[in-house]
Structure formats: structure tokens, C-alpha cells
PDB file of N, H, CA, C and O in Angstrom:
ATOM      1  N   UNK A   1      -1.033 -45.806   4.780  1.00  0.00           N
ATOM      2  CA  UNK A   1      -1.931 -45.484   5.862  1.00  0.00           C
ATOM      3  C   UNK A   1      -2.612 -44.163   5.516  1.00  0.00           C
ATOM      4  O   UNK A   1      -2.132 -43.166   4.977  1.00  0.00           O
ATOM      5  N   UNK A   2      -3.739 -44.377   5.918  1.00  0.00           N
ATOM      6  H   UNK A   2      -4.129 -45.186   6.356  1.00  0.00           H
ATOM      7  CA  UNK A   2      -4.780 -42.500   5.664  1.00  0.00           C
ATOM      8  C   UNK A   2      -4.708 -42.149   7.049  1.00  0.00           C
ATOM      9  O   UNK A   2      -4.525 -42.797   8.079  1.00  0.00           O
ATOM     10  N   UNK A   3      -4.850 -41.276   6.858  1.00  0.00           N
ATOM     11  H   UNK A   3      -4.999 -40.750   6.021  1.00  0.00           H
ATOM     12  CA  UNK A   3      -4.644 -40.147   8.135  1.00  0.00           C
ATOM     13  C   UNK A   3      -6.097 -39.282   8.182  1.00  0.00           C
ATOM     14  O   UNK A   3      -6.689 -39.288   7.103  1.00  0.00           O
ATOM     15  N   UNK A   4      -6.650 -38.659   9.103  1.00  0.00           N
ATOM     16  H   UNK A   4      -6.169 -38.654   9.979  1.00  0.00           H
ATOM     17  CA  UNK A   4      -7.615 -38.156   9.116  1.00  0.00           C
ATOM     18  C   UNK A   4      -7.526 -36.752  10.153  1.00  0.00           C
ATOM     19  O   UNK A   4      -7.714 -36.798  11.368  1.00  0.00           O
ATOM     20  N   UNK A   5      -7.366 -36.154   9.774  1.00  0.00           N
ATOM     21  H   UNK A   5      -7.214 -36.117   8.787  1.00  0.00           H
ATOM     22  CA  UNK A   5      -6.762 -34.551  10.544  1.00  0.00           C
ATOM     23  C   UNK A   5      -8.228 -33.748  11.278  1.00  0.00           C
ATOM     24  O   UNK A   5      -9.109 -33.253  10.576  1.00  0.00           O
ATOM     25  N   UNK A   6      -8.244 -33.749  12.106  1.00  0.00           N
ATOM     26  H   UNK A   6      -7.528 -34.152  12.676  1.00  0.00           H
ATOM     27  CA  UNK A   6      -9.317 -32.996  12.496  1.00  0.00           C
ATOM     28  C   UNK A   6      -9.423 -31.562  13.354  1.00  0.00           C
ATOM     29  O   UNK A   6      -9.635 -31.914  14.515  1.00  0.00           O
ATOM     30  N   UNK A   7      -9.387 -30.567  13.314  1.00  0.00           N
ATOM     31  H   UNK A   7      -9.216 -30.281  12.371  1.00  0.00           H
ATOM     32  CA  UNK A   7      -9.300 -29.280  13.499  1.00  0.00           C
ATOM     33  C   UNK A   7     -10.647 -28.843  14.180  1.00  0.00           C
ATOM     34  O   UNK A   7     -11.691 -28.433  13.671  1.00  0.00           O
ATOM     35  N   UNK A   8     -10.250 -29.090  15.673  1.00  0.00           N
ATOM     36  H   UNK A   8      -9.402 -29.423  16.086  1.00  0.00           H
ATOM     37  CA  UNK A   8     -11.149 -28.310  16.905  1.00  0.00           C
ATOM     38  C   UNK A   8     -11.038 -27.691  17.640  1.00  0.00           C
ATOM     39  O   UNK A   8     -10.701 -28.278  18.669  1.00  0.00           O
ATOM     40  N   UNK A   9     -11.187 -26.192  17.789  1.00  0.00           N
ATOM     41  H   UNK A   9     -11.461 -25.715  16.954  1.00  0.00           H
ATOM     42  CA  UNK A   9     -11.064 -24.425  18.778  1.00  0.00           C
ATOM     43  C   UNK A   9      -9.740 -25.078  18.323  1.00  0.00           C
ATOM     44  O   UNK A   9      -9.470 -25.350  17.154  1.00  0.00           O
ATOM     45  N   UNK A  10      -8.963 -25.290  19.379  1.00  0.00           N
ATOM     46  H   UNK A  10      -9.183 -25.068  20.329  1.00  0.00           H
ATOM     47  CA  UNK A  10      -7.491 -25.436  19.859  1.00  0.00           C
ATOM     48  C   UNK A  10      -6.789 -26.578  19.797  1.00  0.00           C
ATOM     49  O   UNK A  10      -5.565 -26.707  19.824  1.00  0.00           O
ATOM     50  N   UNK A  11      -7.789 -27.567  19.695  1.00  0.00           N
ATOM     51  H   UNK A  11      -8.783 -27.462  19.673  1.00  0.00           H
ATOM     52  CA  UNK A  11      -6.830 -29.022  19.431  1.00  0.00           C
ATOM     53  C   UNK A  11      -7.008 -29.559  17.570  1.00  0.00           C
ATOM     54  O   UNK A  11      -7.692 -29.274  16.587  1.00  0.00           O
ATOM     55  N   UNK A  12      -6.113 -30.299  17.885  1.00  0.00           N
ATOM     56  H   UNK A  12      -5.556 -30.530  18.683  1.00  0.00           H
ATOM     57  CA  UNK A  12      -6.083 -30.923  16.763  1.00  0.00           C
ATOM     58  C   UNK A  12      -6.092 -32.991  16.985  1.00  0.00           C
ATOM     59  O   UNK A  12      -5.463 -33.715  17.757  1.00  0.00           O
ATOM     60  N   UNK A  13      -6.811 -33.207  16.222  1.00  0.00           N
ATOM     61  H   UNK A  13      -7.322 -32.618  15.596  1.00  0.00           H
ATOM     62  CA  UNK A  13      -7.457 -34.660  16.567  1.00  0.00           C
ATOM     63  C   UNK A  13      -6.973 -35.373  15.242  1.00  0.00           C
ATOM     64  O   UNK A  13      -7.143 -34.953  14.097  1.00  0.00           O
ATOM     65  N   UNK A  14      -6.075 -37.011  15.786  1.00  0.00           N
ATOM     66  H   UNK A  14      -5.936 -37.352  16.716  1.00  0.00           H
ATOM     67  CA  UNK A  14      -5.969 -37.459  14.110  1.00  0.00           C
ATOM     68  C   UNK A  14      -6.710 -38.691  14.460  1.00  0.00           C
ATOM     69  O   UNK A  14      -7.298 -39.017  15.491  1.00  0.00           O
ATOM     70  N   UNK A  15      -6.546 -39.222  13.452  1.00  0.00           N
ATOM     71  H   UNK A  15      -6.068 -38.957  12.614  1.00  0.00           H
ATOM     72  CA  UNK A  15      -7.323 -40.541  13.167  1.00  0.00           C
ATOM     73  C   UNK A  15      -6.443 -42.038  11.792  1.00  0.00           C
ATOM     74  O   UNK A  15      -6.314 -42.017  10.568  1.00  0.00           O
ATOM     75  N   UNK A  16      -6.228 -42.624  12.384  1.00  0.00           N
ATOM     76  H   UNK A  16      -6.333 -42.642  13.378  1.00  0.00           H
ATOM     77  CA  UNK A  16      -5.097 -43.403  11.267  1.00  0.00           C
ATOM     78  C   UNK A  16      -6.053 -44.678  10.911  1.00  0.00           C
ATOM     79  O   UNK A  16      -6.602 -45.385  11.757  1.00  0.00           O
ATOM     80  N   UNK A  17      -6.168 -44.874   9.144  1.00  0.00           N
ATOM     81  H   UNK A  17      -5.722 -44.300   8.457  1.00  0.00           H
ATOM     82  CA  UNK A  17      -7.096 -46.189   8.791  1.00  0.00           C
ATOM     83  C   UNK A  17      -6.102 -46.617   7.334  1.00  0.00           C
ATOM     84  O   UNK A  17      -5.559 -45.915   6.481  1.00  0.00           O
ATOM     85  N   UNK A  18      -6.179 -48.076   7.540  1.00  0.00           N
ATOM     86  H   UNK A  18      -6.620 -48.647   8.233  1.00  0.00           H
ATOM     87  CA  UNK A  18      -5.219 -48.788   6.568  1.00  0.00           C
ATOM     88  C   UNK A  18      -6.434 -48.873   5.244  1.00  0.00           C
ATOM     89  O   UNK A  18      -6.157 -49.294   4.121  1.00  0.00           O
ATOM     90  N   UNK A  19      -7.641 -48.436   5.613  1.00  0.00           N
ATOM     91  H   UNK A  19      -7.866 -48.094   6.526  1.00  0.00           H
ATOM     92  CA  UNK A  19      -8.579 -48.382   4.112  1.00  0.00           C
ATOM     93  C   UNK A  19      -9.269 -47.406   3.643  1.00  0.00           C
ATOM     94  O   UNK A  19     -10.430 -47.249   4.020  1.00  0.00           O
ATOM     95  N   UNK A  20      -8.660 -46.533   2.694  1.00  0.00           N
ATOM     96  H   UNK A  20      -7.717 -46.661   2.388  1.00  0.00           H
ATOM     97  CA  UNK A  20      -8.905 -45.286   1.971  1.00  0.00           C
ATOM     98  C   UNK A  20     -10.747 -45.054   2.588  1.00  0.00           C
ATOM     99  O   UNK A  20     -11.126 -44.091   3.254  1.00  0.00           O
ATOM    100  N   UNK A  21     -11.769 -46.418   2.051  1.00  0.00           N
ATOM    101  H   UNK A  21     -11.461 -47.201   1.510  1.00  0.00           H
ATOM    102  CA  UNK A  21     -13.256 -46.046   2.333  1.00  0.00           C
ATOM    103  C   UNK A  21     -13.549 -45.730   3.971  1.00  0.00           C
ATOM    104  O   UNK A  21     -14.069 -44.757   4.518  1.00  0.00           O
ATOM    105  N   UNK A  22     -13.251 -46.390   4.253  1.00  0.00           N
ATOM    106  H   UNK A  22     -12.828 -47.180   3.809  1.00  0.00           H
ATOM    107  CA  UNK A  22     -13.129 -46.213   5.980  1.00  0.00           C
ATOM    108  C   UNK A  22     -12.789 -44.435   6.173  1.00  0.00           C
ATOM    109  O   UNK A  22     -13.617 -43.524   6.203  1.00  0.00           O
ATOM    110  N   UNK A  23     -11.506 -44.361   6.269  1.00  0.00           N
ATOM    111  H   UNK A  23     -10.834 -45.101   6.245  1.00  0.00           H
ATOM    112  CA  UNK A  23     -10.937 -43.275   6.275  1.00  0.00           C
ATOM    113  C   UNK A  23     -12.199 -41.807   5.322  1.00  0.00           C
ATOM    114  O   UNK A  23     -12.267 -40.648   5.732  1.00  0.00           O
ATOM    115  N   UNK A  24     -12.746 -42.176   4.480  1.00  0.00           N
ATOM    116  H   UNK A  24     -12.691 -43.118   4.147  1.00  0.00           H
ATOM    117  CA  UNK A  24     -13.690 -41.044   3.935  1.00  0.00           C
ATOM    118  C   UNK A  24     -14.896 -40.686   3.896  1.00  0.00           C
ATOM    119  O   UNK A  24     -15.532 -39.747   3.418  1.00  0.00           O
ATOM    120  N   UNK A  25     -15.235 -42.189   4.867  1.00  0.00           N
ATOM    121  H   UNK A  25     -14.718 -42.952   5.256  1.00  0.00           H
ATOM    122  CA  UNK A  25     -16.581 -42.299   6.018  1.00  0.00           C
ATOM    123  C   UNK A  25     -16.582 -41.415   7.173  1.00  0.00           C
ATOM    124  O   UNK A  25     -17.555 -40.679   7.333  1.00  0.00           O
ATOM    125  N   UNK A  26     -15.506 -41.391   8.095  1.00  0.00           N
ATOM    126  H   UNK A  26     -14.715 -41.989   7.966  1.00  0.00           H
ATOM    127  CA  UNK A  26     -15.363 -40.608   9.188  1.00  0.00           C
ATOM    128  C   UNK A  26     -14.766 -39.231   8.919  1.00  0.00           C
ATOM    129  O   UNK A  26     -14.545 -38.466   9.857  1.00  0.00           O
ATOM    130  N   UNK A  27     -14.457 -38.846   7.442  1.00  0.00           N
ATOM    131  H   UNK A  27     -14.637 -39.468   6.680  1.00  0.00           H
ATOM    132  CA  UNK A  27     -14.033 -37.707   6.728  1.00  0.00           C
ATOM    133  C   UNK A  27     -15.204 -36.678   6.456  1.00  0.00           C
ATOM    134  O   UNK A  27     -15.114 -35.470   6.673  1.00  0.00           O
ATOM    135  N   UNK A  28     -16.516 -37.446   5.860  1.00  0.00           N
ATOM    136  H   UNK A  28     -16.589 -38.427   5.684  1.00  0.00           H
ATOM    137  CA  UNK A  28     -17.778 -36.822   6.134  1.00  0.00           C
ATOM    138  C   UNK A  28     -18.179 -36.165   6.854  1.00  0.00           C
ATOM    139  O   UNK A  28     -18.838 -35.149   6.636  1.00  0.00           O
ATOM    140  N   UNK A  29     -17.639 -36.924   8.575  1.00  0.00           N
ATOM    141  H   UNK A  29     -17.103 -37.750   8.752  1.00  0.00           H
ATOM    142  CA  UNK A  29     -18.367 -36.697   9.082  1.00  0.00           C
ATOM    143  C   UNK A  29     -18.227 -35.057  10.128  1.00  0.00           C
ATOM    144  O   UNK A  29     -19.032 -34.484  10.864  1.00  0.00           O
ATOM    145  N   UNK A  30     -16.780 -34.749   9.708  1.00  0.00           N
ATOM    146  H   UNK A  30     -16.127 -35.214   9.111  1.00  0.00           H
ATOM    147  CA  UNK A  30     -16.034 -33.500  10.074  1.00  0.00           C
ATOM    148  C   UNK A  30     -15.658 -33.121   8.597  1.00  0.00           C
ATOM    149  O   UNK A  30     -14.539 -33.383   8.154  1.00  0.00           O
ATOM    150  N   UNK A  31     -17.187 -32.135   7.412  1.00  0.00           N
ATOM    151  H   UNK A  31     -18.096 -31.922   7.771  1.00  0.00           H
ATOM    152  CA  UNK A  31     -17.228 -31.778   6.687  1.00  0.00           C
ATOM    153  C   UNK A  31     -16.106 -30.679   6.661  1.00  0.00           C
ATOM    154  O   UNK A  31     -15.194 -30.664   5.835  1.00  0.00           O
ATOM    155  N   UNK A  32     -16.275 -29.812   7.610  1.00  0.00           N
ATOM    156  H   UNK A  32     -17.016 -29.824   8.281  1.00  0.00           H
ATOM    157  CA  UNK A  32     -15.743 -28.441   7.274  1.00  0.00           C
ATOM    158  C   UNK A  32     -14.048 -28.054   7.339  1.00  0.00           C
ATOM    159  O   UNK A  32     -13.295 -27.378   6.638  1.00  0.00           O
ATOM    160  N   UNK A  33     -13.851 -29.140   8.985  1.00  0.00           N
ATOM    161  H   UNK A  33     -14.462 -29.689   9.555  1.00  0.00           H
ATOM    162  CA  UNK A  33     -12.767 -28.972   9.576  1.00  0.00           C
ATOM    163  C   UNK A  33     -11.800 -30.371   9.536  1.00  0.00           C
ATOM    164  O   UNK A  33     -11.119 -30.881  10.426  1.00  0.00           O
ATOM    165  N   UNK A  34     -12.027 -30.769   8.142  1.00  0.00           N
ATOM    166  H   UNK A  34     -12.579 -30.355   7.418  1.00  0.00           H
ATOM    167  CA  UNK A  34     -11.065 -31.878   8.318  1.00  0.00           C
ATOM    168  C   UNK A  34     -10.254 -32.378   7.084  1.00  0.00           C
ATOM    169  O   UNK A  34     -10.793 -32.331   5.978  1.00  0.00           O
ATOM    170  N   UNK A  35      -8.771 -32.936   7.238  1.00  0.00           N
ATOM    171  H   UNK A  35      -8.332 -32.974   8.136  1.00  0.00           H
ATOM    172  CA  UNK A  35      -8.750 -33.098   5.960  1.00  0.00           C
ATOM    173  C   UNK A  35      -7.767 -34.330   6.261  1.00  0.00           C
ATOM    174  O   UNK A  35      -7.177 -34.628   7.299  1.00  0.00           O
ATOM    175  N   UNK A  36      -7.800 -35.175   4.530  1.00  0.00           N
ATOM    176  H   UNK A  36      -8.279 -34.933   3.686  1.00  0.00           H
ATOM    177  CA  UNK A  36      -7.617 -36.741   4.380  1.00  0.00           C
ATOM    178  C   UNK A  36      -5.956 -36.519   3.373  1.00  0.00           C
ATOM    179  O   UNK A  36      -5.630 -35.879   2.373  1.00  0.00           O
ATOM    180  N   UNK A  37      -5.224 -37.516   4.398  1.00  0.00           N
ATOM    181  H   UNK A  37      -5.489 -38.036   5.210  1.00  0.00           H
ATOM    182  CA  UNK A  37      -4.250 -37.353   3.790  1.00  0.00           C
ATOM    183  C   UNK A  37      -3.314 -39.553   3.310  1.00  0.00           C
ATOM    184  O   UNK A  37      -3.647 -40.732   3.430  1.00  0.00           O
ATOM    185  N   UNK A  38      -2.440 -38.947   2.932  1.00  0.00           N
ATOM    186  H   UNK A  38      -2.169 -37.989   2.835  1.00  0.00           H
ATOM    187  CA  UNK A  38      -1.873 -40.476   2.380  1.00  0.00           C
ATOM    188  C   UNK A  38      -0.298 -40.671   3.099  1.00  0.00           C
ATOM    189  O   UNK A  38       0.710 -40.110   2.669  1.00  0.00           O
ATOM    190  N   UNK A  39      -0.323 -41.262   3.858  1.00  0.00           N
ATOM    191  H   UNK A  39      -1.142 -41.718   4.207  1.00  0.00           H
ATOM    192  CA  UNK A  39       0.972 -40.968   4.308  1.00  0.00           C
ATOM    193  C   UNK A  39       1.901 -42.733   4.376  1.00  0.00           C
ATOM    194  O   UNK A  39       1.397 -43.678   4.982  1.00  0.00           O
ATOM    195  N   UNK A  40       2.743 -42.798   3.920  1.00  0.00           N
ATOM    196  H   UNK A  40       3.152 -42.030   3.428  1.00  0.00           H
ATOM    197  CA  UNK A  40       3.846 -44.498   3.519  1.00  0.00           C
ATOM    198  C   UNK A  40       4.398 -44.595   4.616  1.00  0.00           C
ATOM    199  O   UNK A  40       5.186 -45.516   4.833  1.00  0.00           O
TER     200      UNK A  40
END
């Protein structure tokens, strides 16, 4: 599963996708404050 971490003021936002491209589409789209991880 990819994970998609998103870092806003005070919260933190995830996002879970079973397909790496998917997952680095919506990774784009929170350039600064986000990061893609791999988790089993």
C-alpha cells in the first residue's frame, strides 16, 4: 500500500492507494508539503 502524508498548519492528512501511479498523481499535487511512502 502507498501512503500519501500530507502536512497542513497543524494537521496532518493521509491518503492510502494500492497503485504506486495513482499515489504520485495526488503527490504532485501537495508539491512542498508532502511525502510518499511504501508501507506492507
Amino acid at each position: 500500500m502507498w501512503v500519501v502524508t500530507v502536512f497542513e498548519n497543524k494537521f496532518v492528512r493521509f491518503f492510502e492507494f494500492a497503485d504506486q501511479g495513482e499515489a504520485k498523481q495526488v503527490l504532485h499535487r501537495f508539491q512542498k508539503n508532502a511525502r510518499l511512502s511504501f508501507v506492507e
